[in-house]
VEXLUMBA-896738 format. One record per residue (C-alpha): residue in three letters; x, y, z; residue number from 1. Coordinates in pm, 1 decimal, decimal comma, m for minus. Layout:
REM VEXLUMBA-896738
+------+----------+----------+----------+-----+
: type :        u :        v :        w : seq :
+------+----------+----------+----------+-----+
:  ALA :        X :        Y :        Z : NUM :
...
+------+----------+----------+----------+-----+
END
This chain:
REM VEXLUMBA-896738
+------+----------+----------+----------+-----+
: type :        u :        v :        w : seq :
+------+----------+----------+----------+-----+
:  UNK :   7965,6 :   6447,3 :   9272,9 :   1 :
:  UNK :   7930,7 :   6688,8 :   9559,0 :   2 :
:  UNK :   8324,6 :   6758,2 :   9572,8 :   3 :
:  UNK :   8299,8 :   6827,4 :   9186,1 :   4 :
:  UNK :   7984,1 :   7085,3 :   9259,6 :   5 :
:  UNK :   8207,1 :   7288,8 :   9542,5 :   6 :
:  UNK :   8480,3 :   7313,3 :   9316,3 :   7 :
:  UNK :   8254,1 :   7457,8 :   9041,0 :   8 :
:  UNK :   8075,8 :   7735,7 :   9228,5 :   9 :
:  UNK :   8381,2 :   7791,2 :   9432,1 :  10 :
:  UNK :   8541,7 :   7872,6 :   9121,1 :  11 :
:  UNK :   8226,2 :   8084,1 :   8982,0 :  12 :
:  UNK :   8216,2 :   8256,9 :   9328,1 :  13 :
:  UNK :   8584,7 :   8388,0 :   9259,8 :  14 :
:  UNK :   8527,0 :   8487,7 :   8926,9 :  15 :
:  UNK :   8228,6 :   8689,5 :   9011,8 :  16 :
:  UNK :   8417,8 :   8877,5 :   9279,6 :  17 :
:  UNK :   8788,7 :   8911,4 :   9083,4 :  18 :
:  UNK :   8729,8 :   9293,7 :   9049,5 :  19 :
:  UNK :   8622,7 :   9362,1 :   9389,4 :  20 :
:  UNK :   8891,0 :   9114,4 :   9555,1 :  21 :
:  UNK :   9157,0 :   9308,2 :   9329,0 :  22 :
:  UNK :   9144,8 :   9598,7 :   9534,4 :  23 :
:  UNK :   9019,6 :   9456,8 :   9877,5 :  24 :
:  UNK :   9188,4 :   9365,2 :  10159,2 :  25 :
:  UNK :   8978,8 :   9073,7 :  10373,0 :  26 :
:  UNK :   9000,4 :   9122,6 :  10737,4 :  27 :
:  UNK :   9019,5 :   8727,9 :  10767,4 :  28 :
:  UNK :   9043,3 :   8427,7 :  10494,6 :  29 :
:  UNK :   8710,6 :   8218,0 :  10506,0 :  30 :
:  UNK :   8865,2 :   7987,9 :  10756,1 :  31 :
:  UNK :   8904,3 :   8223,1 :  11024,5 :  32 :
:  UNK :   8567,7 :   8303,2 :  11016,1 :  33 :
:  UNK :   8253,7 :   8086,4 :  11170,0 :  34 :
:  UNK :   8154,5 :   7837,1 :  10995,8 :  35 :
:  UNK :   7753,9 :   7885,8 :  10864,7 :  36 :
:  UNK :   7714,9 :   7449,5 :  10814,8 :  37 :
:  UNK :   7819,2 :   7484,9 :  11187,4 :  38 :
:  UNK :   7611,6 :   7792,2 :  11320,9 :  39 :
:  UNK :   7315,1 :   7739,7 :  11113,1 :  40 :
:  UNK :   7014,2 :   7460,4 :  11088,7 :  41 :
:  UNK :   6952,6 :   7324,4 :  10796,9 :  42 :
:  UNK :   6650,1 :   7452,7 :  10611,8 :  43 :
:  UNK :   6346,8 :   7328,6 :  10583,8 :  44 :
:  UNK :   6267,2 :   7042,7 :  10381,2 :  45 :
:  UNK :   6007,9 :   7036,7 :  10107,8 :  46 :
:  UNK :   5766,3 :   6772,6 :  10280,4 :  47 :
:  UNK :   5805,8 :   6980,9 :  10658,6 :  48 :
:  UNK :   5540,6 :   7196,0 :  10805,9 :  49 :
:  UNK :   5794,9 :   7478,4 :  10816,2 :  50 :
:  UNK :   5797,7 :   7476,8 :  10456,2 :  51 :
:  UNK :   5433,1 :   7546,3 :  10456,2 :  52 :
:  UNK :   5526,6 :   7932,0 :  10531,3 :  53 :
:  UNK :   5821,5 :   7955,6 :  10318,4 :  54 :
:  UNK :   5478,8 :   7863,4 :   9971,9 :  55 :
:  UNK :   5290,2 :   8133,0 :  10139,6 :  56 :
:  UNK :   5552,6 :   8334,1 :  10101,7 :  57 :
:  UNK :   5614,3 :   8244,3 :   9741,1 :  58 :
:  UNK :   5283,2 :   8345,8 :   9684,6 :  59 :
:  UNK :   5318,3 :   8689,6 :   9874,7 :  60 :
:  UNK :   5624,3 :   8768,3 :   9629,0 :  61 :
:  UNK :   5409,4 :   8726,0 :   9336,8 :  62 :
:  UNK :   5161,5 :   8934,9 :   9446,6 :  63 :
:  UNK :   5394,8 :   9210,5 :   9502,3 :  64 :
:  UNK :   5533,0 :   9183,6 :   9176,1 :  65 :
:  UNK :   5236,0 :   9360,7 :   9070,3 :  66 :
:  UNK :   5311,1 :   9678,5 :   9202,4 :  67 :
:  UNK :   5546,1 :   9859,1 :   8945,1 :  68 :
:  UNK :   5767,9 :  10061,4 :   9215,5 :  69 :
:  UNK :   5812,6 :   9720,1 :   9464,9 :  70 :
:  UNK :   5929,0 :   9528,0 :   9160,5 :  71 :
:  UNK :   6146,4 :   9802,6 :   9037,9 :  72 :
:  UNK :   6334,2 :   9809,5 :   9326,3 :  73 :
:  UNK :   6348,5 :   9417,7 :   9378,1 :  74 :
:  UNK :   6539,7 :   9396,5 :   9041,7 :  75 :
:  UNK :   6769,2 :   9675,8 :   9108,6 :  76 :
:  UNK :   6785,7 :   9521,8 :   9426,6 :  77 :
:  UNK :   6903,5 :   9162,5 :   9239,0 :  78 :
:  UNK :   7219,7 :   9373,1 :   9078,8 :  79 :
:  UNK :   7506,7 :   9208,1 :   9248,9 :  80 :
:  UNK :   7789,2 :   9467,1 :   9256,1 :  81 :
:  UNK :   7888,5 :   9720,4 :   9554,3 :  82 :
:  UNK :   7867,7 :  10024,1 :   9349,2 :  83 :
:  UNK :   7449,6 :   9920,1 :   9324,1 :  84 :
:  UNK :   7411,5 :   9779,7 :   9695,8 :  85 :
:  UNK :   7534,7 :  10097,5 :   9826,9 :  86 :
:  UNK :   7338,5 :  10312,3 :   9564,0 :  87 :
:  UNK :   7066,7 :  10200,4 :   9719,7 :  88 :
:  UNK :   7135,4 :  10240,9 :  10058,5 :  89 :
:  UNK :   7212,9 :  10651,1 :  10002,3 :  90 :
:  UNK :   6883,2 :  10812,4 :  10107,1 :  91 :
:  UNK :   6864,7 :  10642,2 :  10446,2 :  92 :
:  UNK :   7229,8 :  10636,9 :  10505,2 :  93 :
:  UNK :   7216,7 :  11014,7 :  10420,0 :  94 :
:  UNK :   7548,9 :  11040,9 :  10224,6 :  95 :
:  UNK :   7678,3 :  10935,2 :   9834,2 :  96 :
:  UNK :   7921,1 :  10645,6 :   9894,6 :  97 :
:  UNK :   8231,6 :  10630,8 :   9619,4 :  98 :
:  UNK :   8602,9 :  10545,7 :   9614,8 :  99 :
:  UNK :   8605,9 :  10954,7 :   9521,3 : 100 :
:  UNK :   8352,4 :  11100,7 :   9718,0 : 101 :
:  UNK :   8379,9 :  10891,7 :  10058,3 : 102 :
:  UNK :   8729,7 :  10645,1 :  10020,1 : 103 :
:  UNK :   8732,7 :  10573,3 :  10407,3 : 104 :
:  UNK :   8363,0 :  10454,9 :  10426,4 : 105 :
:  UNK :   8399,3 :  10278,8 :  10094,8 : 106 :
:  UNK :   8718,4 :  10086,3 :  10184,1 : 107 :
:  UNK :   8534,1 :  10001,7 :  10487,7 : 108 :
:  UNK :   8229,0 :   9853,2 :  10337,6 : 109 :
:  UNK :   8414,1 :   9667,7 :  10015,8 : 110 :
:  UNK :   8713,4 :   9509,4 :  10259,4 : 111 :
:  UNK :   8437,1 :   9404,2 :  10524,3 : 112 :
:  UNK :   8161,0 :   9255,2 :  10235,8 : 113 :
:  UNK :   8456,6 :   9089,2 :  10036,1 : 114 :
:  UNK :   8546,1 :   8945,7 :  10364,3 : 115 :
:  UNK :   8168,5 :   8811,2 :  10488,4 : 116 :
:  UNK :   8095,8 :   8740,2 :  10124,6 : 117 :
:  UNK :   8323,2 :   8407,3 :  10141,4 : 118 :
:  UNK :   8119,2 :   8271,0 :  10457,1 : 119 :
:  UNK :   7846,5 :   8170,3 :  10208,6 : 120 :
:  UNK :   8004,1 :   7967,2 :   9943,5 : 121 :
:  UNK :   8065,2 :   7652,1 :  10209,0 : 122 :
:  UNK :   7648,6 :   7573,4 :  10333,5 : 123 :
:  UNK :   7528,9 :   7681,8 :   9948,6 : 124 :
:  UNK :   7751,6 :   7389,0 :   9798,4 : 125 :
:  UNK :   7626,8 :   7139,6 :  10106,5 : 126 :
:  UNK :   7324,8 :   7197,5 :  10099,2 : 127 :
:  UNK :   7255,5 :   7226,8 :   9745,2 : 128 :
:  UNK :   6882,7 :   7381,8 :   9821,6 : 129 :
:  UNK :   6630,8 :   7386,7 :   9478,8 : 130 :
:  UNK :   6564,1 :   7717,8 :   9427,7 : 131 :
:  UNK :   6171,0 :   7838,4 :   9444,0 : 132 :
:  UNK :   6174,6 :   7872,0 :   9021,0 : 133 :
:  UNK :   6342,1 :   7607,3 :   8967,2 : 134 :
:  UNK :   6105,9 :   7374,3 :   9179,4 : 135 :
:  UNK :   5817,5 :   7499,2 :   9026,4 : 136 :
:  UNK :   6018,7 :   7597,5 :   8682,8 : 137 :
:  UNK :   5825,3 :   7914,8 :   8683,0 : 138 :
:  UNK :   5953,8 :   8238,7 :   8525,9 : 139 :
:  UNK :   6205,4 :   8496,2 :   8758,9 : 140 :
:  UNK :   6111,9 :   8855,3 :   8755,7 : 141 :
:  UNK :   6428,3 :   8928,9 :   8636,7 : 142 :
:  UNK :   6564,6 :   8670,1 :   8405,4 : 143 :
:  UNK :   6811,0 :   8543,2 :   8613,3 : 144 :
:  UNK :   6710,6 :   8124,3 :   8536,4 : 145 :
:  UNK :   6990,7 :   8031,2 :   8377,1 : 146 :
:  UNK :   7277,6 :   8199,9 :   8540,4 : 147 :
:  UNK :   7113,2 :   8063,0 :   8932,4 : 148 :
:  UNK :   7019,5 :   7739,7 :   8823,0 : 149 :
:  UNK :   7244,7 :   7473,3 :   9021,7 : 150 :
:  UNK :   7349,3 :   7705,4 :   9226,5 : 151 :
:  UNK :   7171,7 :   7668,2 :   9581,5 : 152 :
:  UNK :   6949,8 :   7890,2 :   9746,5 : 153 :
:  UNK :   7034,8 :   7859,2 :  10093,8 : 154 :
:  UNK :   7153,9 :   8090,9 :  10247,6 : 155 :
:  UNK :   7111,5 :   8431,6 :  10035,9 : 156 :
:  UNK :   7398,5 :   8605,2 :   9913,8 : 157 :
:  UNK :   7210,1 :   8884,6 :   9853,2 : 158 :
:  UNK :   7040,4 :   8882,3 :  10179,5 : 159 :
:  UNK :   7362,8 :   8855,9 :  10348,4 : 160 :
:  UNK :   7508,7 :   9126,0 :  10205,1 : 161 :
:  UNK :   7222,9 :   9347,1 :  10252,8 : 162 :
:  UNK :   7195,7 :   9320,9 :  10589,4 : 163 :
:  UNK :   7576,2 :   9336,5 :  10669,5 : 164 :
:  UNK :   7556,2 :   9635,2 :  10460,1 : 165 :
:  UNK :   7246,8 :   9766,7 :  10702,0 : 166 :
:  UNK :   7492,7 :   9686,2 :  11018,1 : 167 :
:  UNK :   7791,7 :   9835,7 :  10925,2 : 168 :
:  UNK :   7640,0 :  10179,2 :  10815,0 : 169 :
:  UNK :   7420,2 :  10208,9 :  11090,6 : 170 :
:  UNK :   7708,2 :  10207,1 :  11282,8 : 171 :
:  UNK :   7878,7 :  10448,3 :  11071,3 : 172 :
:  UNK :   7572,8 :  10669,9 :  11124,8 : 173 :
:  UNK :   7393,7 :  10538,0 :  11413,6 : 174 :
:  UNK :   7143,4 :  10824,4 :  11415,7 : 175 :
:  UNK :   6965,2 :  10672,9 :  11082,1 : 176 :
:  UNK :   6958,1 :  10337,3 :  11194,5 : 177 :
:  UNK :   6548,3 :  10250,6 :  11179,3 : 178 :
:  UNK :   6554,6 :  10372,8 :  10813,2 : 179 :
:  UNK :   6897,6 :  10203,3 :  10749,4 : 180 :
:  UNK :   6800,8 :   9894,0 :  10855,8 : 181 :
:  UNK :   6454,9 :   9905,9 :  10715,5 : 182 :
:  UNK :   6607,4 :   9919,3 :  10325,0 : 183 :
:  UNK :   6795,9 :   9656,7 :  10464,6 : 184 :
:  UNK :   6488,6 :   9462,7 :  10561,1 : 185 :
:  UNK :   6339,5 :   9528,7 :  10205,9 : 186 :
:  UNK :   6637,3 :   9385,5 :  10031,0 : 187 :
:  UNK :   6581,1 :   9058,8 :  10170,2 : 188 :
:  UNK :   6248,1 :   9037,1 :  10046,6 : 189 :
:  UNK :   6333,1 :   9163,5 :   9719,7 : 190 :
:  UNK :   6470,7 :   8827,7 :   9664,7 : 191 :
:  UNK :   6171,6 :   8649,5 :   9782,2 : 192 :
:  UNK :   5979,1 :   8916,4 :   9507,9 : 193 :
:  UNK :   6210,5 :   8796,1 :   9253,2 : 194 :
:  UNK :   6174,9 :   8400,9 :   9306,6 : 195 :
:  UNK :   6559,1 :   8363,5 :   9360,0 : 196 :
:  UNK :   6499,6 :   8292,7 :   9709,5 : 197 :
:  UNK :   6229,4 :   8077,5 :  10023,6 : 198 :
:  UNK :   6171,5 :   8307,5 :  10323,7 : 199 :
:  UNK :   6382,7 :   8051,1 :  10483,6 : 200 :
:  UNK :   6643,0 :   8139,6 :  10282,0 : 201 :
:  UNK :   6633,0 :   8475,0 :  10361,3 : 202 :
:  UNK :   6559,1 :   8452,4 :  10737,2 : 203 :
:  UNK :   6848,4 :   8234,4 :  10770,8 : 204 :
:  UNK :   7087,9 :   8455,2 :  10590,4 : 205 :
:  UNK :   6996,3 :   8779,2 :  10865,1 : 206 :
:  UNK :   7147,5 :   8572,6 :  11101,2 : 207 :
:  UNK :   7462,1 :   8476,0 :  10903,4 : 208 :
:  UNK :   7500,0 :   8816,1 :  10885,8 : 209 :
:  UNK :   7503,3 :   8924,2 :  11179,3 : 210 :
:  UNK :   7758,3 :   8647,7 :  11290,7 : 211 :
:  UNK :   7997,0 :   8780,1 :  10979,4 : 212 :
:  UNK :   7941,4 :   9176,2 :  11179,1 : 213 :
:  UNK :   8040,7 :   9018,9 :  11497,1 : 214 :
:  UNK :   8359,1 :   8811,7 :  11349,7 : 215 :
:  UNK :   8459,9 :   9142,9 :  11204,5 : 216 :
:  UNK :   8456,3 :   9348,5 :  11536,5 : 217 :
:  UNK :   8766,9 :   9077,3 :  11610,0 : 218 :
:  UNK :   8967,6 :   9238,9 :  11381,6 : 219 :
:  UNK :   9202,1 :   9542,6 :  11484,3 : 220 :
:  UNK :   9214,2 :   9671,5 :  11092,9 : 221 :
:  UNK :   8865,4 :   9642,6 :  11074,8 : 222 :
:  UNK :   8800,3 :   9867,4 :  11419,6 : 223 :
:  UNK :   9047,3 :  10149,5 :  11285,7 : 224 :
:  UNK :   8889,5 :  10152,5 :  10932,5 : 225 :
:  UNK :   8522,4 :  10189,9 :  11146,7 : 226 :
:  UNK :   8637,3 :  10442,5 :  11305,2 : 227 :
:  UNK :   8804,0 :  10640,9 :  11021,7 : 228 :
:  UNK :   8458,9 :  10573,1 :  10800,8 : 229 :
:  UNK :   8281,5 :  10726,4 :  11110,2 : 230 :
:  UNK :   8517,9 :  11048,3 :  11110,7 : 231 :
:  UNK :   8477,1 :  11107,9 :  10739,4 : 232 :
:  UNK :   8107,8 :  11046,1 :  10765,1 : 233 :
:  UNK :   8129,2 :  11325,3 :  11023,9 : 234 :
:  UNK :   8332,0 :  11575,4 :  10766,6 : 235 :
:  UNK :   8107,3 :  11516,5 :  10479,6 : 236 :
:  UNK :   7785,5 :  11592,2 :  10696,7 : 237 :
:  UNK :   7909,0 :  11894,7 :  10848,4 : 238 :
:  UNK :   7955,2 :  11717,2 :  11207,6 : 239 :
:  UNK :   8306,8 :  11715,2 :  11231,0 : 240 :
:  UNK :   8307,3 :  11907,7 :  11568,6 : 241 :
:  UNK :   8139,7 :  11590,8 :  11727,2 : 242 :
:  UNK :   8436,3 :  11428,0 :  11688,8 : 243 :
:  UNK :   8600,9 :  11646,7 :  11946,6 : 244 :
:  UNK :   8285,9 :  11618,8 :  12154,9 : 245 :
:  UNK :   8322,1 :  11243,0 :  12214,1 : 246 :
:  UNK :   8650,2 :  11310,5 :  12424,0 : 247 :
:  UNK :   8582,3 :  11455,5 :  12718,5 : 248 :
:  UNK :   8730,4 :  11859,2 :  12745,5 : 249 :
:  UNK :   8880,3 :  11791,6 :  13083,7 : 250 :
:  UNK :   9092,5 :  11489,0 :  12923,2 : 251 :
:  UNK :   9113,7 :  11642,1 :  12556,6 : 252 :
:  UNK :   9386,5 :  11915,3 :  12610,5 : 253 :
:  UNK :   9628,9 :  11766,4 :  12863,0 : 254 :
:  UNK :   9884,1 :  11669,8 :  12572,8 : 255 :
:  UNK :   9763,9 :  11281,7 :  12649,7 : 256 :
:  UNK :   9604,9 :  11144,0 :  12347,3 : 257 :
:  UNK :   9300,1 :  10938,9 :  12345,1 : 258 :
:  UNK :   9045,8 :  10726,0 :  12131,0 : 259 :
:  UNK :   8711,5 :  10833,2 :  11972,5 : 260 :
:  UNK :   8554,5 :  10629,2 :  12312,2 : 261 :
:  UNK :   8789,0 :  10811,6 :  12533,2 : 262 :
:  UNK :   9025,4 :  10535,2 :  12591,3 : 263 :
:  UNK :   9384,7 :  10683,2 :  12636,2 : 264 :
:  UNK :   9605,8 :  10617,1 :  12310,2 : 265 :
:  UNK :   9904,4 :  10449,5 :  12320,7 : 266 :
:  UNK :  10181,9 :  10486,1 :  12069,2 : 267 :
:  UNK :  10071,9 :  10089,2 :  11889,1 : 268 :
:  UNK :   9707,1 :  10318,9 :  11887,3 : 269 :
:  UNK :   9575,1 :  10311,8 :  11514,2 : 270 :
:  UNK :   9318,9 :  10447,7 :  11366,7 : 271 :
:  UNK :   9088,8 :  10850,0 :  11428,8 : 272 :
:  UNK :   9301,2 :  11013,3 :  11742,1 : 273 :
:  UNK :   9230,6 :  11259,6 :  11987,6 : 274 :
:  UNK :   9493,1 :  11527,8 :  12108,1 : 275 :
:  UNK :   9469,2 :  11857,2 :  12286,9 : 276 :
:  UNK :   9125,7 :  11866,0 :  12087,5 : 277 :
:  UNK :   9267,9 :  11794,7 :  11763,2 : 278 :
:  UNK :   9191,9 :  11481,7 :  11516,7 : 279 :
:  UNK :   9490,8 :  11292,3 :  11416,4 : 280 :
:  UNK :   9485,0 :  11016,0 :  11181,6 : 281 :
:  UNK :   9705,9 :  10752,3 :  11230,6 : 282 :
:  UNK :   9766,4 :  10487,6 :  10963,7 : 283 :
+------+----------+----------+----------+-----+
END
């Protein structure tokens, strides 16, 4: 019965994320990545005293349904597409992010969250977790009952994607990392607002993605692309002269070429490089 339920959502999982995989390139397949059933504990079951804060919490999302502006942003919060993640991430980022607008940063954040994404199809299907309306059949804030139902609730999608999405732009633009992270922090608990997720849930799901982060620092493609996001993020803020200022002068103009950190380039060197004080982009 359980093989029959991982081959179901597997197969939902895909089709939910056919556009975005179309033109995505994963830095790893799922099984070069950590395994979450591995890394993380199981959650909490119903009868434990952990689950005693994950109710309270229930109850603290219903209460903050009733302010208009927190529940507004919990639903748009609940949209699952990049194009609304990263609208809402804008303001404390400090930049629009769009194939047009910003490619590099965007090809950044849809290869790395189509690659992360996969990690949490495994633990959802084994552990199967009720969801908080479905345990207490009580009504979502935003009618999302019969598309979740079955579907597990542990870890968060959502939260997982939120806070990767938190990580990798704050190191895009370290500068406006406390506000970065603290929309990232919010998104979680939109989905404890909603009643898709327990606090569990979403406490759990920080840490998976913070494992995906690190498993993406492994791969070469994935450093190059950071570092071309970070150059472009320079260039559309009107900073692009830092670029030149992470090199130091005395090494910048010698005709040796070197990386954004000031490591000397070689000719295999990909990626946002220095030379006699110039930026050179190599592919």
């Amino acid at each position: 019965m359980r093989k029959n339920f991982v081959i179901v959502l597997a197969t939902v999982m895909a089709v939910m994320t056919l556009n975005a995989q179309n033109e995505a390139q994963p830095y790893f397949t799922v099984d070069q990545l950590p395994d979450l059933i591995k890394c993380l504990p199981a959650p909490p079951a119903f009868d434990s005293p952990e689950f005693a804060n994950d109710m309270m919490r229930f109850s603290w999302g219903k209460q903050q349904r009733l302010d208009p502006e927190r529940a507004e942003i919990a639903k748009r919060d609940a949209v699952w597409s990049y194009e609304a993640l990263l609208a809402e991430f804008e303001v404390p980022f400090g930049l629009h992010i769009s194939p047009e607008d910003t490619p590099e940063i965007w090809k950044l954040m849809v290869n790395s969250l189509t690659t992360t994404d996969a990690m949490r199809v495994a633990p959802k299907a084994f552990y199967h977790r009720q969801r908080p309306f479905e345990r207490f059949q009580d009504k979502m804030l935003t009618d999302e009952e019969a598309e979740l139902t079955g579907e597990g609730s542990y870890p968060s999608g959502h939260t997982m994607r939120g806070w990767t999405t938190a990580l990798l732009l704050a190191e895009v633009n370290p500068a406006a990392a406390d506000t970065i992270f603290a929309r990232g922090w919010m998104y979680g608990e939109s989905r404890v607002i909603v009643g898709a997720h327990w606090q569990s849930d979403v406490d759990a799901s920080r840490v998976a993605a913070s494992i995906g982060y690190c498993a993406l620092h492994g791969s070469a493609d994935f450093r190059e692309q950071m570092a071309k996001a970070q150059a472009e993020y320079l260039e559309k803020t009107g900073q692009a002269s830092n670029i030149t200022e992470m090199v130091k002068p005395e090494v910048s103009t010698n005709g040796q070429a070197y990386r954004l950190d000031g490591v000397p380039a070689t000719k295999d060197s990909r990626g946002i490089i220095i030379k006699d004080g110039k930026k050179i982009v190599r592919n």
